[in-house]
C-alpha positions in Angstrom: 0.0 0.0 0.0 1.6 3.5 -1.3 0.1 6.7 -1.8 0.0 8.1 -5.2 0.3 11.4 -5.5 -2.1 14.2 -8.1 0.6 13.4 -11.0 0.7 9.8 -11.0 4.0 9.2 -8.9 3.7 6.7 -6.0 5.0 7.0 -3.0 7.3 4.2 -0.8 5.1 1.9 0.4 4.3 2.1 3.9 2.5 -1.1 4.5 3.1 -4.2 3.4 1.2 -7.9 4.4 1.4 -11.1 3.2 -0.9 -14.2 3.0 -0.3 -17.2 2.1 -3.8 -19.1 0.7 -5.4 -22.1 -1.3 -7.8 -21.3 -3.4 -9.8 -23.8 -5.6 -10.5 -23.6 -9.2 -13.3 -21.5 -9.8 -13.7 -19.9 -6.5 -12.8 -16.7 -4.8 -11.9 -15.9 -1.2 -11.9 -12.5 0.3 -8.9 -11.0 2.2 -9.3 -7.6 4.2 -6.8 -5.4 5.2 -7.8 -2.4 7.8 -5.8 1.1 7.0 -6.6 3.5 9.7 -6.3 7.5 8.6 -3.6 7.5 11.6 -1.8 4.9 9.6 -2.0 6.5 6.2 -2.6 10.2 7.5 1.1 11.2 7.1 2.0 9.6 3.7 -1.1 11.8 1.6 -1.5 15.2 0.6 -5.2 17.2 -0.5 -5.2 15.5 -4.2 -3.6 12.1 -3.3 -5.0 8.2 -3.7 -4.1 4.9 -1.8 -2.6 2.4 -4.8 -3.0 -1.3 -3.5 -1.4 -3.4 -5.7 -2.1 -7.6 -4.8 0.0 -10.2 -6.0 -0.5 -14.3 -6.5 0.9 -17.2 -8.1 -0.1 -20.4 -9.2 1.7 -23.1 -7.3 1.4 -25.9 -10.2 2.7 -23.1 -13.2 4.2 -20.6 -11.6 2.2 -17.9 -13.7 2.1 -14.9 -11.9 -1.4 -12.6 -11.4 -1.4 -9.1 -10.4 -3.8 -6.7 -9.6 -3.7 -2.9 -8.8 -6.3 -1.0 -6.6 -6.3 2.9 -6.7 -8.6 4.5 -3.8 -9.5 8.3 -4.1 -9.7 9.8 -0.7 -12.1 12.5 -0.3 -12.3 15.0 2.3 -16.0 15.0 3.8 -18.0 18.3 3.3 -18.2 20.4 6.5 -21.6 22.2 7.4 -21.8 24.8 10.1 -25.2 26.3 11.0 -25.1 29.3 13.3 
């Protein structure tokens, strides 16, 4: 997990987990990974994303799968009533 900034340049990634899993032909299994703003907080700026990129391999072939995540953070509106 890296940030990514307005122009397209990612960061150093600051978080990094691994899992090692068995999936069967044909199905899918679900993995979640918790970022807290703490966490990620001091790697963004105003116009920045989150890139998660997720990697696996086929045991049997060795072929390789790879799939990249980008999350656009968004500051919530602020409403003030006096």
């Amino acid at each position: 997990l890296c940030a990514v900034r307005y122009t397209g340049v990612a960061g150093a990634p600051f978080r990094q987990e691994q899992h090692r899993r068995t999936v069967p032909p044909g199905e899918e299994e679900t993995v979640t990974m918790t970022v807290t703003f703490a966490e990620y907080q001091p790697h963004v700026g105003d116009q920045d994303a989150l890139k998660l990129t997720a990697a696996g391999a086929v045991q049997e072939t060795g072929q390789v799968v790879a799939k990249e995540l980008r999350v656009r953070l968004h500051t919530p509106e602020l409403t003030l009533t006096v």
